[in-house]
Every structure is written in structure tokens, then in C-alpha cells.
C-alpha positions in Angstrom: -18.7 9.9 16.6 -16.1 8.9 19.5 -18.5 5.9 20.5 -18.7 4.7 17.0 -15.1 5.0 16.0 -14.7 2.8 20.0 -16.6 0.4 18.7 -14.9 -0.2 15.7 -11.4 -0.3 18.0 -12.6 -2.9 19.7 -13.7 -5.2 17.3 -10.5 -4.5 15.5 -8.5 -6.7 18.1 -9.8 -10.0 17.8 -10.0 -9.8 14.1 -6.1 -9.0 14.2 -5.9 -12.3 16.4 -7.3 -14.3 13.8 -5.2 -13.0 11.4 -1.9 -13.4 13.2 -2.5 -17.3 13.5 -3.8 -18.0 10.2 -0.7 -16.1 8.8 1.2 -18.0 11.7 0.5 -21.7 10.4 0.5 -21.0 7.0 3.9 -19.7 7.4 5.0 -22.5 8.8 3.5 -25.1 6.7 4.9 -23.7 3.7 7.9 -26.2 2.4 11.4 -25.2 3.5 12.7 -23.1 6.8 15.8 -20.9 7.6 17.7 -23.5 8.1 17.6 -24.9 4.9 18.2 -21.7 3.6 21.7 -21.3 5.8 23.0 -24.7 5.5 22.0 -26.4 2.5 24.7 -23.9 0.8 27.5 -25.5 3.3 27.8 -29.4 2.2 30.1 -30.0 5.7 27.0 -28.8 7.4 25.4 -31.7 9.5 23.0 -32.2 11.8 23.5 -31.6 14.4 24.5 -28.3 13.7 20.7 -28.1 12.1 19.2 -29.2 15.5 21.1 -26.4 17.5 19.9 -24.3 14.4 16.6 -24.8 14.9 16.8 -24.6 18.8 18.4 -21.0 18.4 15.2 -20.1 15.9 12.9 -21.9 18.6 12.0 -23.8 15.7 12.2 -26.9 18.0 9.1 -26.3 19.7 5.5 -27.2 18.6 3.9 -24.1 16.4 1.1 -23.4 19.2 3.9 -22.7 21.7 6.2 -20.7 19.1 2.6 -18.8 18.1 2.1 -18.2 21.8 5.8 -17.0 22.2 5.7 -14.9 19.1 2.4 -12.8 20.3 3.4 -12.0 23.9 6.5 -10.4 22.1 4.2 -8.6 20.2 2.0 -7.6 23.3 4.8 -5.9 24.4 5.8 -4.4 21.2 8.4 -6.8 20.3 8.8 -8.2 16.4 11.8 -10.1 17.4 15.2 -10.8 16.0 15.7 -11.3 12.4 16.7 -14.7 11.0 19.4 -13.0 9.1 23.1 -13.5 9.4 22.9 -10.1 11.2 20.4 -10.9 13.7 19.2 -7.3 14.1 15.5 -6.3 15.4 12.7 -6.4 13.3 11.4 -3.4 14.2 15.4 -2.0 13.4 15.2 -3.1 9.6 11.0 -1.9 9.3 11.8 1.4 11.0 14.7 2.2 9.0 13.0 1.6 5.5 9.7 2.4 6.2 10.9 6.3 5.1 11.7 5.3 1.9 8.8 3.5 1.2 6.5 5.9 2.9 7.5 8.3 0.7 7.0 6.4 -2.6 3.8 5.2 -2.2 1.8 8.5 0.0 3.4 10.7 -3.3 2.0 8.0 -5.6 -1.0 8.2 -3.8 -1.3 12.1 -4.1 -0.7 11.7 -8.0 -3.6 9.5 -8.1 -6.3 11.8 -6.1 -5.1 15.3 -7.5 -5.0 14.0 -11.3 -8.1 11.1 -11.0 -10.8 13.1 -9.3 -10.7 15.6 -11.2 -10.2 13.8 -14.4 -13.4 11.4 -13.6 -15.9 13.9 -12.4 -15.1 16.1 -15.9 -15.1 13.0 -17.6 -18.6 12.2 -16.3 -20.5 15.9 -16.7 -19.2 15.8 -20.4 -19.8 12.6 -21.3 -19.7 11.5 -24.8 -17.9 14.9 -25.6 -14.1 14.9 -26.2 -12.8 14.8 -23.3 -14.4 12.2 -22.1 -13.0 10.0 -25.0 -9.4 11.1 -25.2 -9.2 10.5 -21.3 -11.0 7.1 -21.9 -8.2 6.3 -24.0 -5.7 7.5 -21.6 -6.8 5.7 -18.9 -7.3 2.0 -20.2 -3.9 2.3 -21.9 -2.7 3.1 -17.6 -4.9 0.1 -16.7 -4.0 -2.4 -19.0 0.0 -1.5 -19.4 2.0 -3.8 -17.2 3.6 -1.7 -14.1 6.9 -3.6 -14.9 6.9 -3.2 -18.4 6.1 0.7 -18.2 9.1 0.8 -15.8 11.3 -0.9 -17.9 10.5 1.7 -20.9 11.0 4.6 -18.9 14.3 3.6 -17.9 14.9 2.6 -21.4 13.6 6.3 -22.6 14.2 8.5 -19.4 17.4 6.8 -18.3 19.5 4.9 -21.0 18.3 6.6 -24.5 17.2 10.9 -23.1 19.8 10.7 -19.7 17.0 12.7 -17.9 16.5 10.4 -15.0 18.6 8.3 -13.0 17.4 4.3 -13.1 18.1 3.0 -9.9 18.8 3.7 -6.3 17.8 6.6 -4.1 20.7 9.2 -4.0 23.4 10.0 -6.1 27.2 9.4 -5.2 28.8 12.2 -3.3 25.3 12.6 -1.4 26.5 13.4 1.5 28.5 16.1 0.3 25.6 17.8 -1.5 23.4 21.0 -0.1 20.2 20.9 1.0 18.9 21.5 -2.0 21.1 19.4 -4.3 20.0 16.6 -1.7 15.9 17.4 -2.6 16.6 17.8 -6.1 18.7 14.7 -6.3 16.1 12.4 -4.6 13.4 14.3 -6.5 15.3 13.2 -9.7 15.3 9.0 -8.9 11.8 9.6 -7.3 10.5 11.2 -10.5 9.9 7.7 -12.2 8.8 5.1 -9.7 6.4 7.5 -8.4 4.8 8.3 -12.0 4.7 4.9 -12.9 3.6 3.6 -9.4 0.7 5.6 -9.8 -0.8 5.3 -13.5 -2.7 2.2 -12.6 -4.4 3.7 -9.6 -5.1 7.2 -11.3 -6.6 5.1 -14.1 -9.3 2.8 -11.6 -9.7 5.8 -9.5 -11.0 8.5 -12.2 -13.0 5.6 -14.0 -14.7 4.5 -10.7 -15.6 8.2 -9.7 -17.1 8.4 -13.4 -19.0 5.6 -13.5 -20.8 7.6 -10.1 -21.2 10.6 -11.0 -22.6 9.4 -14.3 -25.3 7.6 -12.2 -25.7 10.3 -9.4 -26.0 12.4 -12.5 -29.4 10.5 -13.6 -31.2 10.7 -9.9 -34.2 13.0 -9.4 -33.1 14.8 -6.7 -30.7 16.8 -8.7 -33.5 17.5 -11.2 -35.2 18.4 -8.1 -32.0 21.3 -7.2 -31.6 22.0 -11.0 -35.4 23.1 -10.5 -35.2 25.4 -7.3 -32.6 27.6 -9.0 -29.3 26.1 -8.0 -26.4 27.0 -10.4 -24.6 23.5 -12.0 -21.9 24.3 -10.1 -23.6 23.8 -6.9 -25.6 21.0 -8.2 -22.3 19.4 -9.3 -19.8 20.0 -6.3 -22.1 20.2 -3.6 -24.9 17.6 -4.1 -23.4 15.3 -6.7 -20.1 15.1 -6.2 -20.4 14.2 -2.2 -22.9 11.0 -3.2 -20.7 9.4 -5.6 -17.9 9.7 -3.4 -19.1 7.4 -0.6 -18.1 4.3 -2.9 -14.8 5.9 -3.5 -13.7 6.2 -0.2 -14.3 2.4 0.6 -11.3 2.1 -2.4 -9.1 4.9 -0.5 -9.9 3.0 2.6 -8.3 0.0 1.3 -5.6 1.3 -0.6 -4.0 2.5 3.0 -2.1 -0.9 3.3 -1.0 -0.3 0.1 1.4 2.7 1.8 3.9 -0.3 3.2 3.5 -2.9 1.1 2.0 -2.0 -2.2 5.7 -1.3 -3.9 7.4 -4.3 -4.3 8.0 -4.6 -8.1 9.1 -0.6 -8.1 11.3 -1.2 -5.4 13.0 -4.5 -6.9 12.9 -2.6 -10.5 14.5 0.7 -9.2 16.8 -1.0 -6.9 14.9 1.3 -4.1 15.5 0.2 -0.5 12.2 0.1 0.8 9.8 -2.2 3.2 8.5 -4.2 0.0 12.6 -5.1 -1.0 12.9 -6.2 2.3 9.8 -8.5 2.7 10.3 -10.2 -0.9 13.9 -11.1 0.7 12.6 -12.3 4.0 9.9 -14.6 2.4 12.7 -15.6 0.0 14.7 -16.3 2.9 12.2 -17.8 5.3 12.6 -15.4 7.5 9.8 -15.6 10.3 10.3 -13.0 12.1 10.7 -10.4 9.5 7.8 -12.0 7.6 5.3 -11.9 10.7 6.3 -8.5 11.1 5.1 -7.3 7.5 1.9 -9.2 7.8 1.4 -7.8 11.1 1.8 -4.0 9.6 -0.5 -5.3 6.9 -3.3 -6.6 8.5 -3.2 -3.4 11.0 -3.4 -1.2 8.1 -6.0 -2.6 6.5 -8.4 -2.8 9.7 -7.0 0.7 10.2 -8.4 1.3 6.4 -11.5 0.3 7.2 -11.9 2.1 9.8 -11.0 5.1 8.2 -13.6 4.4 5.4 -16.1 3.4 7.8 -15.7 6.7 9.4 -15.3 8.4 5.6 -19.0 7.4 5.7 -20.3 8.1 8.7 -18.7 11.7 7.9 -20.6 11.9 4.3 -23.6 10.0 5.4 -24.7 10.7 9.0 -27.1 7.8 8.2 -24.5 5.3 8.7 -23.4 6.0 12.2 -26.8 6.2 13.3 -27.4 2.5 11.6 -24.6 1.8 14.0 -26.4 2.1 17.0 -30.2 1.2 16.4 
């Protein structure tokens, strides 16, 4: 298992490097730059004062030396300065939201396996009965229904109309003043919502996906085969059923890792929540390099660090795979 999970190390590096410069030139060659978004704003600006801009940005130079600049900063760990007014490090602003978001999105993603696996695999061993049809109903209405527009409504409902929930921010005023417990309770409280909603759409894919498996593990002979030696359903079900129909699934958890950082933008905006998604909409809004580079760079990480994880998901449910590895 170590050299297989080496292997897949290695060939995670130059696939990053290809990333980095296709994010790198497309940044660039979108319209618009940080200057424009600084000056434009100041009609006495002129340029020369765009020029000594640009040099301070080390816009000045030709992309394939700012590329070049860019990734031995990054060799040695270094995201750079922000384009902002405030000029503080990248990896300042990411580390000091990445909390916030962290939390959000790993306690949307628990939602989504405790309530969907569960719901799916019942769903698919009493199929046609009613359970499976009420929670068919549940779940498409989660698909289909716009995130943003189910936020909206529960601030409308939970917030504005009911009082129950707070509709934007993180903490209270007089925070700081609070006890330990008022401080959990009080972020529990304007958690409660974007966490819910953040995770109906997932809960709904997930549970229909493991369904859709089991329903088709379900049909293969080699559980007639178990039924036939004696095994209890149980056994049959958890033991031999359930683990087949979750290699697929984990190729969706595998990918939904990126998702941790990124993947809550529009509850982040809604909620007013102060999070790495809020702060990478602003910096693309802003054509802010640096700050941009360094999202996509967390990004594409994740997701070859996803991959991995699902790659080794398999190898872990399917010795098969890792030995196809190596032949």
C-alpha cells in the first residue's frame, strides 16, 4: 500500500504544474487587471502612475517570467502579497478564513453521509415500498430546489417571519463577552442554516447514487449464492452488498474534498459568512492575482489529493485495484 500511494505522490507533481500554468495564462488573458480596478475609480489618475502600478505588481514583465517568479515563491511556500489596498500575505487572508469555511462545509459534509447512506441503502432493499417513494420525493425536491432560493426562504421563515435563527454573520454582538458555551451555542445558532441548506443537494445525489447500487448489487448472483449458504440478510446486506456498491461512491466523496475550501461561495455571500469562498469571489472581482492563484492552487491540490484518497478508498475495498497497479 505505501508504494502505491508513492506512486500516486509522484505523479501528482507534474500534473499540479500543468495546472498552475493553464490557470496562470488564463488569468492573465482574461480582460481587465488590478490596475484598472484601483485607478479607473480616480479620474486624476494618469499614466504614469499606471506604469509604476504595474511595475509594483510585476505586471511589467512578460507572463513566462511572472509564471516563473510566481512558482519559485510557491517552491518555497510563498503565495505572495495581496493586490489589495492592504497588501497583506496570501497565505495571512487563506489561513485566517479557512476556519470558517472548514467548518461549514466538513459539517455539511457529515449531514450528507450520516442522513444519505443510510437513507439510499433502505431506499434500495425496500424498493417500490413506502419508503422508498416518500424519500424519492424528498430527495428530488433537495436536487431540483435552487441552493439560493432555499436560503432565501429559510431566512424568510427561520429568520424574518419564526425569529429562530439569526440570517447573517457568524457571531452575535457582545461575543466576546459571552461564555464558553454561549459562544458554541451562538455560532451553532447562525451555523444551523447554511449548514442545512448547504447540504440538501449533496444528501439528495448521494442517497440516490448509493441506491441506484445497491439496487444493482442487489440483482448479482453472488448474493443469491450467500442468501443460499445460510447467511442472514443482514449479513448479506452490510457485509457483501453494501461494500460493492460503495466503490462508485467513494470516487464522488473523493471529489467532493475540494469542495471543503471552495464549494461555499453562494452560502457564504447569502449569509454574509466570512469564509475562503467570500474571499475568492472578491479577489476574482478584483483581479487580484495573487489571492486568485492561491485559491486555485488549494483547489487543484485538493482535488489531486481527492483522488488519491479515492484511489486508495479502492484499493482498500478492492485489493484488486492495487495489485492492477503494479502488473
Amino acid at each position: 500500500m505505501l508504494k502505491f500511494t508513492a506512486v500516486r505522490l509522484l505523479m501528482m507533481i507534474p500534473t499540479l504544474i500543468g495546472i498552475t500554468i493553464v490557470s496562470f495564462t488564463v488569468m492573465h488573458l482574461a480582460p481587465g487587471d488590478p490596475t484598472n480596478y484601483v485607478l479607473d475609480m480616480n479620474p486624476k489618475a494618469s499614466q504614469t502612475a499606471r506604469a509604476r502600478m504595474r511595475e509594483l505588481y510585476g505586471l511589467d514583465k512578460p507572463i513566462h517570467v511572472q509564471y516563473w517568479n510566481w512558482l519559485k515563491s510557491l517552491a518555497k511556500m510563498d503565495l505572495g502579497r495581496s493586490f489589495a489596498p492592504d497588501r497583506r500575505l496570501v497565505t495571512e487572508k487563506i489561513v485566517e478564513r479557512l476556519p470558517v469555511t472548514l467548518a461549514l462545509n466538513v459539517f455539511s459534509m457529515a449531514i450528507i453521509l450520516i442522513v444519505s447512506l443510510p437513507l439510499g441503502l433502505v431506499a434500495a432493499v425496500k424498493a417500490g415500498g413506502m419508503f422508498d417513494k416518500s424519500s424519492t420525493v424528498f430527495v428530488f425536491v433537495c436536487f431540483a430546489a435552487p441552493s439560493f432560493w432555499l436560503a432565501l426562504l429559510g431566512m424568510y421563515l427561520f429568520g424574518v417571519k419564526l425569529g429562530w435563527l439569526p440570517i447573517s454573520g457568524m457571531t452575535s454582538l457582545g461575543f466576546e463577552h459571552m461564555t464558553s458555551w454561549q459562544k458554541f451555542a451562538d455560532l451553532s445558532r447562525h451555523l444551523a442554516m447554511p449548514v442545512v441548506i448547504s447540504s440538501l443537494g449533496g444528501l439528495a445525489g448521494l442517497s440516490r447514487y448509493l441506491r441506484s447500487n445497491m439496487l444493482e448489487i442487489i440483482r448479482k448472483d453472488f448474493l443469491t449464492t450467500a442468501r443460499a449458504k445460510g447467511l442472514s440478510e443482514r449479513v448479506v446486506i452490510w457485509k457483501h452488498a453494501l461494500r460493492n456498491a460503495l466503490i462508485p461512491v467513494i470516487t464522488i466523496l473523493g471529489l467532493s474534498v475540494p469542495g471543503l475550501v471552495g464549494g461555499s461561495v453562494i452560502m457564504e455571500s447569502i449569509y454574509a459568512i466570512p469564509g475562503l469562498g467570500q474571499l475568492f469571489y472578491v479577489a476574482v472581482m478584483s483581479r487580484d492575482y495573487p489571492v486568485v492563484m492561491g485559491g486555485l492552487v488549494m483547489g487543484a491540490v485538493l482535488t489531486l489529493l481527492g483522488n488519491l484518497l479515492a484511489d486508495l478508498g479502492y484499493a482498500a475495498v478492492d485489493p484488486r485495484v492495487r495489485d492492477a497497479a503494479f502488473k
